[in-house]
C-alpha positions in Angstrom: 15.5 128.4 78.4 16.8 125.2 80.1 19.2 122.6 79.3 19.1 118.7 79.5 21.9 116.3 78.7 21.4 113.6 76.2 21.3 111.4 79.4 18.5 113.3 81.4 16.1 113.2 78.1 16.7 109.5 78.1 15.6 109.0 81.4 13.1 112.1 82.0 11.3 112.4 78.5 7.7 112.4 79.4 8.7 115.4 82.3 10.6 117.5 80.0 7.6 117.4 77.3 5.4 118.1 79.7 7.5 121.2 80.4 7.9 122.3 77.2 3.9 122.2 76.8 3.4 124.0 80.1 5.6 126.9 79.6 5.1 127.0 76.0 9.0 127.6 75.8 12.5 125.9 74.3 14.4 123.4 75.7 18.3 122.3 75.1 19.7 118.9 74.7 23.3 118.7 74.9 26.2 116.1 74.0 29.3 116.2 75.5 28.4 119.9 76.4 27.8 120.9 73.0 24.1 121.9 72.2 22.7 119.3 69.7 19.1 119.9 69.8 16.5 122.6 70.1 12.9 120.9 71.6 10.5 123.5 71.5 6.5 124.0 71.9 4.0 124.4 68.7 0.7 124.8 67.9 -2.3 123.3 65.5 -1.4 126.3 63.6 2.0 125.8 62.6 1.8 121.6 62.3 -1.0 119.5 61.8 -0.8 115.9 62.0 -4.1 116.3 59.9 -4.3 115.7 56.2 -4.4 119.1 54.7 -5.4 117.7 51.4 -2.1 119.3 49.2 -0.8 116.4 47.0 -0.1 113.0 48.3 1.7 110.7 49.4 5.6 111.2 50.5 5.7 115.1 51.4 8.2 114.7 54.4 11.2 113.2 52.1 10.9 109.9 54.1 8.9 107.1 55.1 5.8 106.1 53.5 3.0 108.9 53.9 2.3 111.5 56.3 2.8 112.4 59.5 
């Protein structure tokens, strides 16, 4: 597993998705040296950006729709 700074996500996003697609893995951000976030890889299985038809509207708590 590797870690980032909050910094080197700014400035190498694109890269360090690309990563996390490639090895399939987890990747760290860190603040101040503290770990802050977990980035990791998913599939179609476990999200879908698709409507999967249950209910409507607002299911992710915010915003207006769905992802």
């Amino acid at each position: 597993m590797k870690f980032y700074t909050v910094s080197e996500l700014r400035q190498k996003a694109t890269q360090i998705v690309s990563e996390i697609e490639k090895s399939k893995g987890e990747v760290i951000v860190t603040k101040n040296g503290k770990p802050v976030i977990l980035m990791r890889f998913i599939t179609d299985d476990v999200f879908s950006l698709k409507d999967n038809g249950k209910g409507k509207g607002n299911e992710h708590g915010k915003g207006e729709g769905n992802l």
